[in-house]
N, C-alpha and C positions, 0 to 999 in steps of 0.2 A: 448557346453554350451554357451549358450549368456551374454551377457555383464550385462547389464541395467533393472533391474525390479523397476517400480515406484508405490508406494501406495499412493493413494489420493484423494479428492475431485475431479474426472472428470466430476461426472453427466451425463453422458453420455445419449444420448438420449434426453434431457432436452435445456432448454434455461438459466438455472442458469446463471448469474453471479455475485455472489458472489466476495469479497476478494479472500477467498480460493480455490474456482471455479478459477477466473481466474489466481493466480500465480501460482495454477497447473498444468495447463493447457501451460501457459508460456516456464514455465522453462523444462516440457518433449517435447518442438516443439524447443527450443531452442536446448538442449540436441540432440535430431534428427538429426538437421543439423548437428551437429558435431561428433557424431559415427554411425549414421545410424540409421535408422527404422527399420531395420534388426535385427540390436543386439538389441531392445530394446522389455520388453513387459510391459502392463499400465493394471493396477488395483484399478477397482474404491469401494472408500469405502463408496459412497451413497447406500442407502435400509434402516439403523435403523435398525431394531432386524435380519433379514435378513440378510444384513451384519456380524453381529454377530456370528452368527451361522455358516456362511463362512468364516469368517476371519480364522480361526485357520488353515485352508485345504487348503487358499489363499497363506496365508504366508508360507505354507511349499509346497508350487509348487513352489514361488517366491523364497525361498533357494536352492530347487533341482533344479533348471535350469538356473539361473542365479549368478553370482560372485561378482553380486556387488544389495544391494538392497537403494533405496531411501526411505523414509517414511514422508509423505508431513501431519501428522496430526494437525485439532485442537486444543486447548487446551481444548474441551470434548474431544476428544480420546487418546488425549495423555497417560494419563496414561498406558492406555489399549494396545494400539496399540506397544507402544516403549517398554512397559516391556514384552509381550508374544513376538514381535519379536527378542528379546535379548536372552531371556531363549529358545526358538527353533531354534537360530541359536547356540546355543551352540557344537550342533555335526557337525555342516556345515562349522562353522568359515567361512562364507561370509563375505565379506566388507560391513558393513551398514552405510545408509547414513541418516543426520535428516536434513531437509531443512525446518526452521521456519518461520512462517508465523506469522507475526506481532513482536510488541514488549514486548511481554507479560513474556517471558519467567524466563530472570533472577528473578523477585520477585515468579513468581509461583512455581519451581522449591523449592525454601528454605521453603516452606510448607510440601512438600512431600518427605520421603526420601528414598521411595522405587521410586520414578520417579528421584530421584538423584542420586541413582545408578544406574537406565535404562539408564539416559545420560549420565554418565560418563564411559558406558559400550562399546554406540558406538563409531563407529571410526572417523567419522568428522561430526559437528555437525555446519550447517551454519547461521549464524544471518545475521539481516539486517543491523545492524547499528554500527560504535565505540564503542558506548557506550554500548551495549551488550557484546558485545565482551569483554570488559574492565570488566563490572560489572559479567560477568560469571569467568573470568579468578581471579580477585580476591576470586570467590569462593570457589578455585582452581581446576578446569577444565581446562584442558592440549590439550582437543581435540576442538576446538572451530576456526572458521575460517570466515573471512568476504566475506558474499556475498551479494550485497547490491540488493537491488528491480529493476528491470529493466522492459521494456517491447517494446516489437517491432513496434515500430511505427515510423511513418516518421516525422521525426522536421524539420520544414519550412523552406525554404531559406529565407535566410538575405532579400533579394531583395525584397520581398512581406510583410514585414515587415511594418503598416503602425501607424505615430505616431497619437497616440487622445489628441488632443489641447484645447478642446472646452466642456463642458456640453452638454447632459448629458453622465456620464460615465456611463460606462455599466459594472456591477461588476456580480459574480456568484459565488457560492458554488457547490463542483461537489465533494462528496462523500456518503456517509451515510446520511441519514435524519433520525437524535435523536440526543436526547438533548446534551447526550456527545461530539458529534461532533460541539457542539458549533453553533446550525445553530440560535438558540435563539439570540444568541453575536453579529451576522451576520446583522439579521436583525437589532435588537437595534444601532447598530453604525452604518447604514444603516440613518436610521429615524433620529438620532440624528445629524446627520453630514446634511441631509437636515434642520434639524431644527434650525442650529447652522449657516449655510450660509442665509437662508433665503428662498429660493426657491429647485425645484429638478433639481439636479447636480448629484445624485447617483442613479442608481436603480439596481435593485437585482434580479439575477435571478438562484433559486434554486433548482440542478438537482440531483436528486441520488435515489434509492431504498429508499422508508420507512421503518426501523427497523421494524420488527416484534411485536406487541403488545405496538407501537406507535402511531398508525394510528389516532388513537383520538383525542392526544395529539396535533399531526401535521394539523390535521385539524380543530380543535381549534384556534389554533394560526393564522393560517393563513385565517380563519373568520378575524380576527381581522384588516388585515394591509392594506396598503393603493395598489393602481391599480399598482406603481413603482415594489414592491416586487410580486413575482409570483416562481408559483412550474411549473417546465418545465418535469417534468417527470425522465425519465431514459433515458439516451443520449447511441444511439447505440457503442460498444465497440471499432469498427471498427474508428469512427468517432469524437473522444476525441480530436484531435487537430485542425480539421475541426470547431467543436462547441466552443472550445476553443480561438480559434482565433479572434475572432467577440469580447474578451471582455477586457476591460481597464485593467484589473486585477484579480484574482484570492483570494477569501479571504478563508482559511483555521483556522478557530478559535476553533481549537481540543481541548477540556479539558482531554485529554487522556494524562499523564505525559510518560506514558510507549507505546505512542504510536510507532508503527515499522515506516520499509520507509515509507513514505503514498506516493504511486503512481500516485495519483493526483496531486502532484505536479510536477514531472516528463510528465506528460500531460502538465501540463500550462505551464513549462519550453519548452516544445518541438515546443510548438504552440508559444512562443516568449511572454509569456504573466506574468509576476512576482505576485509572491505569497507575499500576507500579511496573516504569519501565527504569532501561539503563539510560544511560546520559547521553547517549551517542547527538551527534546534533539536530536530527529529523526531530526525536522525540522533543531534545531540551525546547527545541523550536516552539509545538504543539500546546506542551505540557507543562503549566505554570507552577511549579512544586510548592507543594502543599495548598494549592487551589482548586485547579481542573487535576491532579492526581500527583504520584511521587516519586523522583526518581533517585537513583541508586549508583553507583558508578561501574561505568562497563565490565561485567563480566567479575564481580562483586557478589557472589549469592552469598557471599556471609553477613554482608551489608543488606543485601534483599532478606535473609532470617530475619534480623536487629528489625528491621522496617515490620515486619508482619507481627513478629511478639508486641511492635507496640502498638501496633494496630489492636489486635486481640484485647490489653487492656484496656485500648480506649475506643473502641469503634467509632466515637463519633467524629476522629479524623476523615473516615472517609465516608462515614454518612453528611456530614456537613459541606462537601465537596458535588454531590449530585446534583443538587442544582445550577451549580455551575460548572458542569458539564454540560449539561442539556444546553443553556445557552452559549458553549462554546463552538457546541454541535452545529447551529445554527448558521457558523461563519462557513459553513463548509456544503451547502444546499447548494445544489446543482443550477441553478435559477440564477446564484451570483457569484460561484465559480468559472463557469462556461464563459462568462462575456469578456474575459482574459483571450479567449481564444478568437470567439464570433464578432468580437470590434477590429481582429486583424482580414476578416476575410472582406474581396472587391470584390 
């Protein structure tokens, strides 16, 4: 019997990269290195109704053969996925594992209370953040365990680190493109922080997948705004600290309260570059204000202007912060993230 079966967003075959595409993807390459490709077997649960109709036959090969199972769902499958693999490992008594993706969880959960029994069913159930973990354990959930968001990339040497003195800065968004994500907030204290100095000092430049059934929206808006602000596309996966590096700072303006780790910021931190995010608690977590970068209060872009004019005066707020980003980056290498995971598996 093998060790390791993992259920999740793979996509296999595809170019996805999604959130859930790539922390799935992460964490069983992670996993890999540290018990083997050998022991492990991966089960993808893209297809939509097709899946469906496999899942039941999935999960009961994934009980019969392996001793320990992972289950990397959404919160659409959650329900689905966590309660049928709970009641079919009933005669297996495998060790099962829930590895969540975002920060969604603790409020979804207190809606549902057959999904609150499915969680309280498995055996270790991983969050990204403190405050998951806190706000789960108050619910009283016993099996709950922190693993924070990590991702395998190389963060810069000190030495190539260089400081920006001079206009214009060069700021960027690099997650989701929709409204939640704050990319609105972005530009506005973008514009407003030019308008406020007098000339351009900032400009903007905005990278990430279009939400789904945004498209319009985003390109509305961006009709509108001046040659400094621009959509840069989808920045290869491989090359986040590469594109990352080239800019003054990092603006993360999430109206997501529950948002998880957001891994972009861990890109900007790797690349030596500080994050101006909101205060939501993932970030407060992360992000030591005025150390590793600066935060703002949720959904605040007139407080994210204030923060950027005074940046412009002083730059060296957030060039004095690059280095300690890069050693923050550190805490979050795949090598001693994973073993949160790989010291629960028999």
């Amino acid at each position: 019997m093998k060790k390791v079966a993992i259920l999740g967003h793979f996509a296999f075959g595809t170019d996805k990269a999604n959130g859930q595409t790539i922390k799935t993807k992460i964490v069983a390459a992670a996993l890999k290195k540290e018990i083997g490709e050998e022991q492990m077997g991966f089960f993808d649960t893209m297809g939509g109704w097709l899946f469906l109709v496999k899942m039941p036959f999935m999960m009961l090969r994934m009980l019969w053969s392996y001793r320990n199972v992972i289950i990397m769902p959404a919160y659409k499958g959650v329900h689905l996925i966590a309660l049928l693999i709970v009641l079919l490992n009933i005669p297996f008594r495998r060790k099962l594992h829930y590895v969540v993706i975002g920060g969604w969880l603790p409020n979804y959960v207190r809606k549902y209370p057959i999904l609150r029994w499915a969680v309280r069913k498995i055996d270790v159930v991983y969050v990204e953040t403190n405050y998951m973990l806190e706000a789960l354990r108050q619910e009283g959930y016993k099996n709950i365990k922190l693993m924070p968001n990590f991702k395998p990339i190389t963060i810069k040497d000190e030495k190539d680190l260089h400081a920006v003195g001079a206009p214009p800065f060069a700021l960027c968004t690099f997650s989701r493109v929709m409204k939640e994500k704050g990319i609105e907030d972005a530009i506005y204290a973008v514009k407003k922080s030019n308008e406020t100095l007098g000339h351009k000092v900032f400009t903007l430049d905005i990278y990430g997948l279009i939400q789904k059934g945004e498209e319009q929206w985003f390109e509305q808006l961006m009709s509108r705004q001046p040659e400094e602000i621009r959509y840069c596309g989808i920045a290869p996966f491989d090359k986040s600290t590469e594109v990352l590096g080239r800019y003054f700072a990092l603006l993360f303006p999430t109206h997501f309260h529950t948002e998880g780790f957001p891994g972009t910021i861990i890109d900007a931190m790797s690349a030596g570059v500080p994050p101006i995010a909101s205060d939501c608690p993932s970030d407060k977590e992360l992000i030591a204000d005025g150390k590793t970068g600066l935060l703002f209060p949720l959904g605040n872009a007139d407080q994210l202007a204030d923060i950027l004019v005074q940046c412009a005066g002083h730059p060296a707020i957030i060039n004095d912060m690059r280095p300690l980003c890069l050693n923050k980056a550190g805490e979050y290498q795949p090598e001693k993230v994973i073993k949160a995971l790989s010291s629960e598996i028999i």
